[in-house]
C-alpha positions in Angstrom: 203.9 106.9 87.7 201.5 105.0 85.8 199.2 105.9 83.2 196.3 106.7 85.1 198.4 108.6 87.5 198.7 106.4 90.1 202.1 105.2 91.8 201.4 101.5 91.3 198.3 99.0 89.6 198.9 96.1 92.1 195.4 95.9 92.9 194.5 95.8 89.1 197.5 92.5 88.8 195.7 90.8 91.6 192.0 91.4 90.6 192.8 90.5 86.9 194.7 87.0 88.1 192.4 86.5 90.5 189.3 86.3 87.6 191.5 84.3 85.4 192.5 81.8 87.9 189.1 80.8 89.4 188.2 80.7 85.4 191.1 78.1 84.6 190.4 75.9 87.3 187.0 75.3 86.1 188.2 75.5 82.6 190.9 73.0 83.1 188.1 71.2 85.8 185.6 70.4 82.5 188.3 68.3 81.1 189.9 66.7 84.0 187.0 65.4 85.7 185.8 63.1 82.8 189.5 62.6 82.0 189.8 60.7 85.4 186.3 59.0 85.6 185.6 55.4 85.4 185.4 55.1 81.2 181.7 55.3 80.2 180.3 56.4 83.7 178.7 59.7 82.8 175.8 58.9 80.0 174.2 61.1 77.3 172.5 63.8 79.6 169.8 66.6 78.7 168.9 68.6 81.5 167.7 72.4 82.1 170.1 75.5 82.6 169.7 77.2 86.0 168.0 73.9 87.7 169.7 70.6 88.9 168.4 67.4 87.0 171.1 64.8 87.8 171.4 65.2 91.5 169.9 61.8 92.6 168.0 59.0 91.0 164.6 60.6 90.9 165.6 64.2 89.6 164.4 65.6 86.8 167.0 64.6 84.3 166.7 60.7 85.3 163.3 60.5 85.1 162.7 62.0 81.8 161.4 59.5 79.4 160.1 62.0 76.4 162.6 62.2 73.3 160.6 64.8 71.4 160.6 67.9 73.7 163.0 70.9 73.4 164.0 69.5 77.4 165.5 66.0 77.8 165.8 62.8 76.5 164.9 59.3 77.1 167.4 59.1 80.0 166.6 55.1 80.5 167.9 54.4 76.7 171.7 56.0 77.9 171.9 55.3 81.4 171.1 57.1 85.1 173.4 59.9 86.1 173.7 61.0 89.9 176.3 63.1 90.5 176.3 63.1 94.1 177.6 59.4 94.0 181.0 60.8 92.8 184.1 61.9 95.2 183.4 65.6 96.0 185.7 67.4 93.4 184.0 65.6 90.5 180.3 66.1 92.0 181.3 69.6 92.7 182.1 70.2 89.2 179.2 68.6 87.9 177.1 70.2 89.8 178.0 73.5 88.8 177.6 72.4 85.3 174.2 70.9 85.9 173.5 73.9 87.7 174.5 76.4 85.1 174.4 74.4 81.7 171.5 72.9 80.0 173.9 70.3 79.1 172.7 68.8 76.1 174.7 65.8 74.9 174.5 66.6 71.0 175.6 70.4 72.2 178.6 68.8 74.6 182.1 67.0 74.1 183.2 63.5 75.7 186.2 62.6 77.5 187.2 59.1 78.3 183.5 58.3 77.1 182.4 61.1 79.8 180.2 63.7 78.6 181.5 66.9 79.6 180.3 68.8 83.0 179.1 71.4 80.5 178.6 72.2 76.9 180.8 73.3 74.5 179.5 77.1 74.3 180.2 77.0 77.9 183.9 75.8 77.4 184.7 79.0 75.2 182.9 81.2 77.7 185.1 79.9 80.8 188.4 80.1 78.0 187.0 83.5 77.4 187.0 84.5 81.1 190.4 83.3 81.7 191.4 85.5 78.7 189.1 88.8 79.9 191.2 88.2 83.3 194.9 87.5 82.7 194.9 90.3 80.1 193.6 93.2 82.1 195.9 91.6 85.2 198.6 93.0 81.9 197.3 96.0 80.5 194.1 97.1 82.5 194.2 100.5 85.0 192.1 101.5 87.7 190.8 105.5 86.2 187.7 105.9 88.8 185.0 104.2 86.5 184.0 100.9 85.7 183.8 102.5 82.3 187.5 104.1 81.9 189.1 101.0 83.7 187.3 98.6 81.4 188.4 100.9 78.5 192.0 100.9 79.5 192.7 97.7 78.3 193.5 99.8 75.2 196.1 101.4 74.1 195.4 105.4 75.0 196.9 106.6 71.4 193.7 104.5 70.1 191.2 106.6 72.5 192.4 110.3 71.6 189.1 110.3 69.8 186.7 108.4 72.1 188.1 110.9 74.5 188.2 114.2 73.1 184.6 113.9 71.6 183.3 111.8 75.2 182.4 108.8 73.0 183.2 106.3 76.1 180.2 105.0 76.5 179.4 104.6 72.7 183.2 102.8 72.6 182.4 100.2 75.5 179.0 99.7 73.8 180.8 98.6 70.7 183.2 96.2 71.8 180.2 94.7 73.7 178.4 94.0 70.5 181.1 92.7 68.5 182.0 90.4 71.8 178.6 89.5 72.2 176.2 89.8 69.0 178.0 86.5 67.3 176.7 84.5 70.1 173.5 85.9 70.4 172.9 85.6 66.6 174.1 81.5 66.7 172.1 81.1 69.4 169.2 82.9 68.8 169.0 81.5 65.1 169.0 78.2 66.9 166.5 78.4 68.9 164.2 79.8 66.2 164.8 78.0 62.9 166.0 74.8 62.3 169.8 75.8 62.4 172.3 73.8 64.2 175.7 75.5 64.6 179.0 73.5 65.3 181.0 72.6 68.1 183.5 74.9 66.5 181.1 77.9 66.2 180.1 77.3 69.3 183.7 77.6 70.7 184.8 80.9 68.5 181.5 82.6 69.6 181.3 81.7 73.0 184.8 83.0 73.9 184.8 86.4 73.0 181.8 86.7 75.0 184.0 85.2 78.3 186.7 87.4 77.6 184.5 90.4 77.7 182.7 89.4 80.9 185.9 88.5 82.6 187.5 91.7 81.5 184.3 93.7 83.0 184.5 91.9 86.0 188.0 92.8 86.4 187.5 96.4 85.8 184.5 96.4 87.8 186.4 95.3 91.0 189.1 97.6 90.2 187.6 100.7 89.6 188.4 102.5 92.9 187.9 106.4 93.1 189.1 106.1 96.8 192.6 105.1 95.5 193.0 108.8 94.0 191.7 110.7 97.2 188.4 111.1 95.5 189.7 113.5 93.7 189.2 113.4 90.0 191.1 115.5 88.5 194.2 113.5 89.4 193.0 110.7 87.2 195.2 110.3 83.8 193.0 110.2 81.1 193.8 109.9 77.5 194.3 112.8 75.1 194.8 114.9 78.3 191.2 114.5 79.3 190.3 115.3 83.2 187.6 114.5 85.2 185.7 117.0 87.4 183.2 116.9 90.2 179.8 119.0 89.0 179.7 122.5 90.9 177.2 122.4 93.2 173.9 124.8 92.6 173.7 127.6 94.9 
């Protein structure tokens, strides 16, 4: 029996690789697409997150000619960008990253004298989810909730406490903020003061934050109350803990 009470976590193994696999292949995807490129075919770019600006000659990003904005750059000084013109798997992965990443060149590696697909912040988040992912396809437990299963990437000696006193939510609230409060401070105190953080502060804060969104996501598919007959008192909790069903008023 396992530690939630259940006969086998299979479903928890497959979610959890399943997360961390999509996540390495884009991870490993943001390096070997400009790898492989024609050296010095993808320019200095400066586009929007959550809009595509490089997906033909007249898009946004190509068009730009304004070097003073907080939005794009002189495009004509480094060079048109169109990543449609590229075989499919190298569109498709610039595409996503035009899509999804503002991606500044200042903010971004190069490969090959390729700008990345997507910045650097971007690179530890996708690290980050491969991490969140292939450790709770290790250690994580389906215990009803997307709460428990989330918090059963710990070790249940370290949740007598959380459990005893029903701190859960208070626990999963604090490993959100120390996951995600770094990067919202670096990138909050750029966009408000002249700061500029690093590519290595970028990195370190961005990847905690993955690794918490890919664990989440892991535990969120994996929480399944139908797995213990809906019945939830035969969910293993920690410090001997049980669930139990509210009694219905009369």
């Amino acid at each position: 029996m396992q530690k939630n009470g259940l006969e086998d976590r299979s479903r928890e193994k497959k979610v959890g690789y399943w997360v961390g696999g999509v996540s390495t292949f884009f991870l490993v995807s943001f390096f070997l697409v400009p790898f492989y490129l024609p050296t010095d075919s993808v320019p200095e770019l400066s586009g929007r997150a959550n809009a595509f600006d490089y997906h033909s000659d007249d898009a946004w990003g190509n068009v730009q000619t304004d070097s003073g904005g907080e939005m794009g750059h002189n495009q004509s000084v480094h060079g048109a960008f169109v990543w449609s013109d590229l075989d499919p798997y190298a569109a498709f992965i610039y595409a996503f990253g035009d899509l999804n990443c503002h991606t500044k060149a200042e903010r971004s590696w190069e490969i090959n004298g390729n700008q990345m697909p997507v910045c650097v912040r971007d690179v530890g988040i996708f690290l980050g989810l491969a991490i969140g992912g292939f450790l709770f396809s290790r250690r994580g437990f389906n215990r009803w909730t997307i709460r428990d299963t989330f918090l059963s990437l710990l070790p249940d000696n370290s949740l007598l406490s959380v459990y005893r006193n029903d701190r859960r939510m208070f626990a999963l609230l604090a490993i959100a903020a120390i996951a995600a409060v770094p990067m919202a401070i670096d990138g909050f105190t750029q966009m408000l003061t002249s700061y500029e953080s690093n590519a290595i502060m970028r990195l370190l804060t961005g990847t905690p934050f993955g690794a918490l969104i890919g664990a989440f996501m892991a535990a969120s598919f994996s929480a399944r109350p139908a797995f213990f007959g809906l019945d939830p008192s035969k969910v293993v909790l920690p410090s001997g803990s049980r669930f139990s069903m509210k009694a219905e008023e009369e």
